[in-house]
N, C-alpha and C positions, 0 to 999 in steps of 0.2 A: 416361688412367688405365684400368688394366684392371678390366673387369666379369667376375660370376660367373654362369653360364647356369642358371639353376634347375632349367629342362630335363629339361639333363644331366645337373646334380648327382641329381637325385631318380631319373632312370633308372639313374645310377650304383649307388646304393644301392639300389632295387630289385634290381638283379641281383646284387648282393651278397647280399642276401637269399635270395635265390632259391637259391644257394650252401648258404648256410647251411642252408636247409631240405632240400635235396638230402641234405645230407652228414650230418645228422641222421636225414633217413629211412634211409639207407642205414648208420647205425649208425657211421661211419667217426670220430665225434668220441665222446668222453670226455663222462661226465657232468657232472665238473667246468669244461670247456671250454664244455659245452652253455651252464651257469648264466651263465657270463662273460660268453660271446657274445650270449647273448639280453640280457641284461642292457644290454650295450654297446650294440647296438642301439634297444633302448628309448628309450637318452638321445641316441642320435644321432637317433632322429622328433624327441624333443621338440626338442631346437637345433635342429632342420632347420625344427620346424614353427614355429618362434617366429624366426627370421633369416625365413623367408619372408614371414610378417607386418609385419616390420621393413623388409623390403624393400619392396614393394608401397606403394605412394605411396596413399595416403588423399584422397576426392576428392568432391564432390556426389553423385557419382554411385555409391559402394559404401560411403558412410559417414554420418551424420549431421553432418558439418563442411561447415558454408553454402559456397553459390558464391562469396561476395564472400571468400573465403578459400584457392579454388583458381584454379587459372590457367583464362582465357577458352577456351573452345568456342566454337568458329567450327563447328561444322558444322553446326547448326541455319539458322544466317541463309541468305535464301534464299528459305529451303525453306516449303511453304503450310502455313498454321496456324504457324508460329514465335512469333507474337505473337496474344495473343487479340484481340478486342473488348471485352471488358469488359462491365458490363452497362447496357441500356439504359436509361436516366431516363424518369420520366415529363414527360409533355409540362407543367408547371409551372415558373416561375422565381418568382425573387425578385420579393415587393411592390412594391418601391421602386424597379424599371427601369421606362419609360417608352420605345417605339420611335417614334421621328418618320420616316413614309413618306411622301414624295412620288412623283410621275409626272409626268414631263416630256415634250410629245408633240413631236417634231422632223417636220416639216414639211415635204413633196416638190413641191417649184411647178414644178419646170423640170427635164424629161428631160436628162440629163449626156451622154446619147448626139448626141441630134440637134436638141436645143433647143427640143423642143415643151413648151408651154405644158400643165404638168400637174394646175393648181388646181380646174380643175373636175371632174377625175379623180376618180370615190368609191377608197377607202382597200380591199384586199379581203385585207391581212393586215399584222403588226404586228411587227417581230425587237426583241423586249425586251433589252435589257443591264443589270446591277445593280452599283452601287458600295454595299456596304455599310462604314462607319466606325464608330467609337466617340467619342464626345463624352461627356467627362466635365463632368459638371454639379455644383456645388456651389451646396447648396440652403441657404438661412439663411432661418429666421423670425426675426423680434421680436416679443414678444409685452410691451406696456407695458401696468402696472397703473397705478390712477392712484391717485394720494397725497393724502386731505385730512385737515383738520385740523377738528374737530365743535365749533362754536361753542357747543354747551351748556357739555361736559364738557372740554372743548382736549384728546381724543385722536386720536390721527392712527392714521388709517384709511385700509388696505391693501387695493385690491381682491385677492380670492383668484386665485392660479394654476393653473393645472392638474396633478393630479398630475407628470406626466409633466419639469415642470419646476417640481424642488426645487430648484434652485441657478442662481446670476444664466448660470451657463453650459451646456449639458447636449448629448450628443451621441446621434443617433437611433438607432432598431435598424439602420439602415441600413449605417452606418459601422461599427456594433458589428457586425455579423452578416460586412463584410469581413475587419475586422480580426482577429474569431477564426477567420475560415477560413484565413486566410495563417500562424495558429502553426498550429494544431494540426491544422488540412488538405492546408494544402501546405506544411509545415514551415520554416516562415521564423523566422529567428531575431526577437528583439525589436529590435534596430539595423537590420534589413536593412526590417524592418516601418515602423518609426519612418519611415525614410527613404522608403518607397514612400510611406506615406501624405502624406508633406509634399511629394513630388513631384508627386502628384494635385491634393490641398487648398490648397496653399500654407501647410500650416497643419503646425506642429510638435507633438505632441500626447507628454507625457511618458510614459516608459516602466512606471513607476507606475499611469499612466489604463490604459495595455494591459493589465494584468496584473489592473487591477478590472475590466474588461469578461469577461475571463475566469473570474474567479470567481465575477463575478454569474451567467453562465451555469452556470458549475459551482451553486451555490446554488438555480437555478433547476433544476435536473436530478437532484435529491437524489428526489424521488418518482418520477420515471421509472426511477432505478436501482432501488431498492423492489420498482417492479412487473415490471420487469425480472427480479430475481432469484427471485419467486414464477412468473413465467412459466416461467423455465430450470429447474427445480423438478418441474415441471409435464412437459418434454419427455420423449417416451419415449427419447431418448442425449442425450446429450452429449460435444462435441468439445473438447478441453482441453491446455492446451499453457502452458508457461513458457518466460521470457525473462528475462535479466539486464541492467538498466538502472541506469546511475551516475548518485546521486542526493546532492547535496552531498560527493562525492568521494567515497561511500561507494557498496560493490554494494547494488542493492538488487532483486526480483524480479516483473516482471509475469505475472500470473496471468490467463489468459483461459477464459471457457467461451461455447458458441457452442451455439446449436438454430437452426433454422431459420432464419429472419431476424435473430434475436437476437443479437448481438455483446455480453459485458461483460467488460472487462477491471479490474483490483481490484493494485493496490502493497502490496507487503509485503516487510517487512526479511529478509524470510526464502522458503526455498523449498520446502521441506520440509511436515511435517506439519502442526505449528503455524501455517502460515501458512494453509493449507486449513478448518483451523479454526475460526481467527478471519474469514475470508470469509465460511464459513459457509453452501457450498452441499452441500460432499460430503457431510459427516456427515447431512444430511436426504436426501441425494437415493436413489432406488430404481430410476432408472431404469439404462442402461447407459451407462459411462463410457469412451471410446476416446482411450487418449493414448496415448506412446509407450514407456508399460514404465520408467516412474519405480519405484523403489520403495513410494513416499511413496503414492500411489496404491491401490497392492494393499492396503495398512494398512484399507481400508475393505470391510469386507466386505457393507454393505447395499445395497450396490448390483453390477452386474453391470459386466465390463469384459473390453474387447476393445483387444487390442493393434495398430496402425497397418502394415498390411501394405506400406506403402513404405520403411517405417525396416528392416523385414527383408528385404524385396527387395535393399535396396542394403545390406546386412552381408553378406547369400548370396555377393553378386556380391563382394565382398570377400573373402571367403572361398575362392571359386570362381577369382579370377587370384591369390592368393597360397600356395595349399596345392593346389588342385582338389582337394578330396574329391570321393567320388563323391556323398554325402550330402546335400550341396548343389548340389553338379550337377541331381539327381533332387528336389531340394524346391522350389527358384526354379520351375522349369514346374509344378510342381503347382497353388502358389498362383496362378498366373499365370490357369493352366486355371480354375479354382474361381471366382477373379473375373471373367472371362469368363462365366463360366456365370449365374453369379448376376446379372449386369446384361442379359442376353438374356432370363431368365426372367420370366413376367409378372408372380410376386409379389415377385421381389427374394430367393429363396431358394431352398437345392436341397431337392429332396426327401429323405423318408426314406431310398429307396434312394440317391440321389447322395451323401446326405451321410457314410452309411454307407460306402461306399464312398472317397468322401474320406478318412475317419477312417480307415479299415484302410489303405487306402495311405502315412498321415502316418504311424501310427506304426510301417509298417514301416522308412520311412526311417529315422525317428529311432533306431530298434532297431540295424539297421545302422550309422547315424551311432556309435554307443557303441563296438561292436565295429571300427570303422576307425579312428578318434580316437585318436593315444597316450595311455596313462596320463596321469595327475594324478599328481605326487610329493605323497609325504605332506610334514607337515612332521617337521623336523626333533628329535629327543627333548630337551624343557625348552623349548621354541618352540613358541611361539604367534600366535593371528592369523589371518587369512583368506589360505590357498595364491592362491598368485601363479597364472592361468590365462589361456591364448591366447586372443585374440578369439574364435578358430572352438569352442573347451572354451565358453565362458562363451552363444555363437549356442545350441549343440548343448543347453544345459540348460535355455534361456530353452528352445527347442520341446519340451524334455520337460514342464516344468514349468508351460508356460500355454496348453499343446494349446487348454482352453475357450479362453482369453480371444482365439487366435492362430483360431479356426476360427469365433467368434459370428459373425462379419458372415455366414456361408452358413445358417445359422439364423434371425437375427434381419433383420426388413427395415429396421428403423429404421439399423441398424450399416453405415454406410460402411466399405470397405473399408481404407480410411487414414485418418490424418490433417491430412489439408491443408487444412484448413478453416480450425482453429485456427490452423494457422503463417501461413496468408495473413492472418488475422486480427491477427500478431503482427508481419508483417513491418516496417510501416509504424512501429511504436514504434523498431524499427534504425535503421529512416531517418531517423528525425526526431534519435536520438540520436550520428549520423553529420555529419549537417547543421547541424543548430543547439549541439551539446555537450549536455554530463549538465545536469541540472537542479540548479539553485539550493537548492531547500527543498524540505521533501518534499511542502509543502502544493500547491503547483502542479505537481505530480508525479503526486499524486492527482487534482488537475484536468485533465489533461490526460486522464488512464486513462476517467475518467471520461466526460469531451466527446469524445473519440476514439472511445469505446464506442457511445455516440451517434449521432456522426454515419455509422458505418460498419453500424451497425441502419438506420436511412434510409437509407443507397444502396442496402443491399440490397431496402428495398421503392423504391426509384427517385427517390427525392428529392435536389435537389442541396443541398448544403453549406448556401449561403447562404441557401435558402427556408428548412428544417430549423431552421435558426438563429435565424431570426426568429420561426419557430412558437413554438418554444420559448421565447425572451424574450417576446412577447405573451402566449403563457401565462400565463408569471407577474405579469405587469403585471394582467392581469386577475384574477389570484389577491390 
């Protein structure tokens, strides 16, 4: 099948141009000719620049459309740093593991060489070897009350139990603190959970009992979200990001905000303003908001916000193999520069001169960027409605229109440069909605937002899963 060289087309019509302006300067065309041809031109940028957009394959890497939706790059593996580390745990586990260490001393009586007699030979070093296993242990108590019957009154009396076991059967933080790591940790569906744990236990435990271990933790985690959201409140930014999660067949939207350690994610049927509202962090908060240029967003004006400079890097570069403005040629290094600069510098910001300077070179681009851009067609007379515009028209007026929000991070220190924060924060709800399907009801929808928010504030101060888990039920036990 034959292909169209873009190339060429676009050198083509340049030099046509070039013509035109020749034969104009030199008077050789009619003014009514003039009106035609420019005319004609015009609309030949805009097809030209709206086929090149169409052509240009959309990809991780120049657009907001996720990796698990473009085809694999291989050219990373390999190569050092491909994969991180992640981050380090604190040296803490779970209560309820127990290591059994032995040392076994093996014994050299008799040279292998020449047969001498080595037993009275002292020892003058030792080549250690380790087999480490896992033994899984299933622990049961019985704990019997005794039953009698009071020869005054003939009532029968129950010795008391211990809180912890209200019912003739009860399972510990132990088994509870695995079982909700395996949904909502490493995303294991409810069947696949059921089954591991009977293949441990011997013990079939219904799918029912899962889903109350879960909510008793969700339940138990209603005041940490609380202080949570007076914390995030409190941060001088905030990283914020949404995600669309199917919830009893229907879309529904998680909503995350992230400061420091803090991770909280919040379910809502909606994505938009209303939904923000009823969360009920933006409308209080003052500090500065970094998401990625939602509209719903800018709607707040008490607080300050900065747009995510990798969502615009990779629309540049979009921009940049489908049309090549120069405009975007010359803004992609700028920002590049800028954020370089600000992560070398000791306070995390440029100065008044650099930033002044920053600014006067942004909006000379963007100045230019206007003047290179085809027109915008009006609409049409008795039509209405928002004009249809090219990615690179709708890139060009985001940098007129939120120069602040596009330039805070080289002012403000708290303002990271993107945000990736939020979307790693977000990624793990995909996976889980990949792996195990949408959810059932919204009620364990919200638990999960919930416990997920949770447990991924404790990783980030170093905590694993399952200790994390048991704090928290003990908490409330003790509550």
């Amino acid at each position: 099948m034959a292909t169209v060289q873009t190339e060429s087309l676009r050198e083509q019509i340049d030099e046509f141009k070039q013509q035109f302006h020749h034969l104009r300067a030199n008077s050789k065309m009619d003014k009514e000719y003039l009106l035609l041809f420019k005319g004609l031109f015009m609309m030949i940028e805009i097809m030209l620049a709206v086929f090149m957009e169409k052509k240009t394959k959309k990809t991780s890497k120049n657009s907001g459309k996720p990796p698990s939706q473009t085809e694999k790059d291989d050219s990373a593996l390999g190569k050092p740093g491909a994969k991180g580390k992640g981050k380090t745990e604190k040296n803490k586990t779970a209560r309820n593991r127990h290591t059994h260490e032995t040392v076994t001393v093996l014994t050299v009586d008799v040279c292998d060489v020449c047969g001498e007699d080595l037993s009275h030979v002292p020892t003058h070093e030792c080549e250690r070897r380790t087999l480490v296993d896992l033994i899984i242990e299933k622990k049961i108590e019985h704990t019997d009350g005794e039953v009698k019957a009071c020869p005054t009154c003939s009532a029968t009396v129950t010795a008391p139990f211990p809180d912890k076991l209200s019912g003739p059967l009860q399972y510990g933080n132990g088994i509870k603190a695995y079982i909700i790591n395996l949904l909502c940790a490493q995303m294991v569906s409810l069947n696949r959970t059921q089954k591991l744990v009977n293949a441990m236990m011997g013990q079939i435990i219904a799918e029912a009992t899962l889903l109350k271990f879960v909510w008793r933790l969700h339940e138990a985690l209603e005041g940490w979200e609380r202080k949570a959201k007076r914390q995030l409140l409190r941060a001088p930014a905030l990283n914020m990001d949404e995600t669309s999660m199917r919830v009893d067949k229907k879309n529904h939207w998680i909503h995350v905000y992230s400061a420091g350690d803090l991770t909280l994610k919040c379910l809502h049927r909606k994505r938009g303003t209303q939904a923000m509202n009823d969360i009920g962090i933006l409308p209080k908060y003052g500090g500065a908001a970094i998401h990625d240029g939602l509209a719903a967003y800018f709607t707040y004006e008490n607080c300050d916000h900065g747009l995510c400079g990798s969502h615009l890097l990779r629309e540049l570069t979009f921009v940049i193999e489908s049309n090549g403005y120069t405009w975007a040629v010359n803004m992609k290094p700028l920002l590049q520069q800028a954020c370089r600069t600000v992560s070398k510098s000791k306070f995390k910001i440029l100065t008044k001169k650099e930033y002044a300077n920053l600014q006067k070179r942004y909006r000379y681009i963007v100045t230019h960027g206007e003047k290179e851009m085809p027109p915008v067609l009006s609409n049409p007379k008795g039509k209405r409605g928002k004009i249809a515009k090219s990615d690179a028209h709708n890139l060009l007026e985001r940098f007129r229109k939120h120069e602040r929000a596009i330039l805070l991070f080289a002012r403000d220190p708290n303002v990271s440069f993107t945000n990736n924060r939020a979307e790693r924060d977000l990624r793990m709800a995909k996976v889980k909605q990949k792996v195990s399907g949408c959810f059932r009801t919204e009620k364990y929808a919200n638990a999960y937002c919930r416990i997920s928010s949770y447990l991924q504030t404790m990783a980030n101060k170093g905590y694993n899963p399952l200790l994390a888990i048991q704090m928290a039920m003990e908490a409330k036990n003790k509550s």
